[in-house]
C-alpha positions in Angstrom: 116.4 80.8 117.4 120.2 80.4 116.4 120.4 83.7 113.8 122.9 81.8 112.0 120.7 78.7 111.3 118.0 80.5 110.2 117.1 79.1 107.0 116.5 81.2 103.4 113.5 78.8 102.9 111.9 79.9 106.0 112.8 83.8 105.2 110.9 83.3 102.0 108.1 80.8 103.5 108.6 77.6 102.0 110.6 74.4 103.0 114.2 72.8 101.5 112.4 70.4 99.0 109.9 73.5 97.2 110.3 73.4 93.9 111.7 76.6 91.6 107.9 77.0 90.7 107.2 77.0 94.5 109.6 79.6 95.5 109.3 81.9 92.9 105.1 81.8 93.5 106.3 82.3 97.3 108.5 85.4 97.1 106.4 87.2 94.7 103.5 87.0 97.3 106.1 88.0 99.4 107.6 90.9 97.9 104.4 92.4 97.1 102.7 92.1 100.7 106.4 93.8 101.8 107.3 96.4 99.4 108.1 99.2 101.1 106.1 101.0 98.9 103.1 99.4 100.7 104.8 100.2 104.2 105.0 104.0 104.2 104.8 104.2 108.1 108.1 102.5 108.3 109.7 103.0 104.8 113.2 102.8 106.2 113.3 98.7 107.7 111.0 98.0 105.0 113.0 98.9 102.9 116.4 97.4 104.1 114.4 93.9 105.3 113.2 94.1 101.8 116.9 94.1 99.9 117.2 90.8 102.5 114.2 89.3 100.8 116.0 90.1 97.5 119.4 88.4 98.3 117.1 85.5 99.8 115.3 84.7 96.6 118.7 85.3 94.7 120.5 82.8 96.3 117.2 80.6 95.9 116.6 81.5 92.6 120.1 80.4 91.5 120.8 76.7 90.9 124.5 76.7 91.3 124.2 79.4 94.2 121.0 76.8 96.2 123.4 73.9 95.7 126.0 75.9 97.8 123.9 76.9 100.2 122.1 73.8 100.9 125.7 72.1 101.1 127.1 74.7 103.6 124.5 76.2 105.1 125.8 79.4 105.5 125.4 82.7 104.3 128.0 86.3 104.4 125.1 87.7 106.2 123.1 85.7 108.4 122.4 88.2 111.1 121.1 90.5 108.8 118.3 87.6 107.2 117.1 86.8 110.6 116.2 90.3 111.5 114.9 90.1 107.9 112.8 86.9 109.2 111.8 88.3 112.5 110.3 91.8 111.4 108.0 89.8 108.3 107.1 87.5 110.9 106.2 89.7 113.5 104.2 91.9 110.7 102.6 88.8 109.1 102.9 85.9 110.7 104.2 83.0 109.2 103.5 82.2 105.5 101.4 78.7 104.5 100.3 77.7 101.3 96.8 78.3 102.0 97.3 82.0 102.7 99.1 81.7 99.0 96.2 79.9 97.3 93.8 82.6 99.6 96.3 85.2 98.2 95.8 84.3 94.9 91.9 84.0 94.6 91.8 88.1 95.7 94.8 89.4 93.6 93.7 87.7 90.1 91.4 90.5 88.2 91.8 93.2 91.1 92.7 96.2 91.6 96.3 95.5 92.8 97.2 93.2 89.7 96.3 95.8 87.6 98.6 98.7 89.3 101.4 96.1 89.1 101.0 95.0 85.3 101.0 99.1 84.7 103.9 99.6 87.3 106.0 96.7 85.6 104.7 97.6 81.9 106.6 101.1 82.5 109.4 99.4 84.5 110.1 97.0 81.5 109.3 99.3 78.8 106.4 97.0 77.9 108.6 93.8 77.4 105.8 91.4 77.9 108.5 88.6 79.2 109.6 91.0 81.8 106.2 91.5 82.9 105.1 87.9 83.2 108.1 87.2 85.2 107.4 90.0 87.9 103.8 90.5 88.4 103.1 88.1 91.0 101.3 84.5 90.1 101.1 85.7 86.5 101.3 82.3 83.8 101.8 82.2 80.5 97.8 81.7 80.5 97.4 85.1 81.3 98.7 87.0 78.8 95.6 87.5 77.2 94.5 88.9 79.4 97.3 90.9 80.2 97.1 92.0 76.4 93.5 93.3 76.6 94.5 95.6 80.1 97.6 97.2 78.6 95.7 97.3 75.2 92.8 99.2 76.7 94.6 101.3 78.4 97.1 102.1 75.9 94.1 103.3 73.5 92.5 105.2 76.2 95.7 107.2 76.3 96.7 106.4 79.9 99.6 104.4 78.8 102.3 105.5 76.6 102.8 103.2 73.5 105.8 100.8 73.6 107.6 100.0 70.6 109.1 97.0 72.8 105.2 96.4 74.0 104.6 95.0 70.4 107.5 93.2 69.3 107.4 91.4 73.0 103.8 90.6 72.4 104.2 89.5 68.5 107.7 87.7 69.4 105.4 85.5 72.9 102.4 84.8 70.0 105.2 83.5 67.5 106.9 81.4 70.3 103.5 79.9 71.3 102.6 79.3 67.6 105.9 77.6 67.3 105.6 75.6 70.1 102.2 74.2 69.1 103.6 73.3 65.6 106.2 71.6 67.2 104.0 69.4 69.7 102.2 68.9 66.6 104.8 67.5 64.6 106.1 65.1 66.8 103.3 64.1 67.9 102.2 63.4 64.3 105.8 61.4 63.9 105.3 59.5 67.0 101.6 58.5 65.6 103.4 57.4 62.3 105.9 55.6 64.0 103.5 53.4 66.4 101.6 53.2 63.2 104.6 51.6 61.1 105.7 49.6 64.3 102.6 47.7 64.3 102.4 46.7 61.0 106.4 45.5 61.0 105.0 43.2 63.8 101.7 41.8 62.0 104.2 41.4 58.7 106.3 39.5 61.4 103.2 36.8 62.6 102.8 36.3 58.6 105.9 35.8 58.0 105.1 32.0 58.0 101.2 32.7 56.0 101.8 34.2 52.1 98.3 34.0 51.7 97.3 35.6 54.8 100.6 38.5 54.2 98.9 39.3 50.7 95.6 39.7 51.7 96.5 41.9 54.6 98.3 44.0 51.7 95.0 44.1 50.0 93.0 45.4 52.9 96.3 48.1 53.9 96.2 49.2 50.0 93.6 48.7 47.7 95.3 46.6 45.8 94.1 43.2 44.4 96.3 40.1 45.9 98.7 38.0 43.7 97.9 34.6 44.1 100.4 32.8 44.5 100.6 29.7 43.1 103.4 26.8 43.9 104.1 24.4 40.5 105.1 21.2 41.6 108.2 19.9 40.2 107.9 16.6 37.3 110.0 14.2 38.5 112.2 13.0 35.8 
């Protein structure tokens, strides 16, 4: 392989057209299988193929900074991210979406997530935001269950209290809250205004029927009809 057309996408292990979602959910797999923390037996390329991974995902990560790359191609150090490719591929083989979905199903509720949501809760001074952005796969659906981990361990004294662990988690319940009230609002607006819109176009087809228009009143109010009657004109 050329080393300088190998492709970011590939280091990482998705194609040109993933989505942000995609490579974000791809390099934190990634970056946790790799960490050189998880490679003691050769802490020193781990290490350095590691930073690549980084500076990958960076680049990735980075709207203006993808656009570039996808327009030129070209990186300052393209030698360096095809060792980076080579040595994760040699280790692991290449990475498909089924081993990320496979991934997934063991690192939910294990061991492993836990040690990173402690790892990242100390890391981030309990700023949930910080936390849901690096432990790897982690939704907004989990925090919950993120809450009731660091909670429990926080009372059983193996985690220090955070001071930024409680205004994160009160500041993501207000957001949410706000959200829903929001999504609630308009949707209530848009029901009003398909409501109103439909009864500006029966008024319309009556237009040309009084008695029809009042009754319709009636039935939309409560209120008794007018009758309307026309007086015809003596003819002097």
């Amino acid at each position: 392989m050329d080393t300088q057309k190998i492709s970011l996408y590939e280091l990482i292990g998705v194609n040109k057209q993933a989505t942000q979602a995609e490579i974000t959910k791809a390099y934190r797999i990634m970056a946790l299988r790799v960490h050189p923390d998880k490679n003691p037996g050769d802490y020193e390329n781990a290490q350095k193929n590691f930073q690549k991974l980084n500076e990958a995902y960076n680049i990735l990560s980075d709207s203006k900074k993808r656009q570039l790359y996808d327009t030129t191609g070209e990186t300052e150090a393209s030698d360096e991210f095809f060792e980076a490719y080579e040595y994760y591929r040699g280790l692991y083989g290449k990475l498909k979406m089924e081993d990320i979905d496979s991934f997934a199903a063991k690192y939910k509720d294990s061991s492993d997530e836990i040690e990173d949501i402690v790892r990242f809760y100390l890391e981030k001074n309990g700023d949930m935001r910080e936390i849901l952005h690096y432990v790897p796969l982690s939704e907004r659906a989990d925090l919950p269950r993120f809450w009731n981990i660091l909670d429990d361990l926080i009372q059983a004294k193996k985690l220090p209290k955070s001071k930024k662990y409680e205004a994160s988690k009160k500041k993501v319940r207000d957001i949410k809250e706000e959200k829903e009230i929001i999504e609630n609002d308009t949707k209530e607006k848009s029901e009003n205004n398909e409501n109103m819109m439909a009864l500006i176009r029966k008024i319309k087809g009556r237009q040309n029927d009084p008695e029809e228009f009042f009754n319709h009143l009636e039935e939309k109010y409560g209120k008794k009809p007018v009758k309307k009657t026309l007086k015809k004109r003596k003819i002097k």
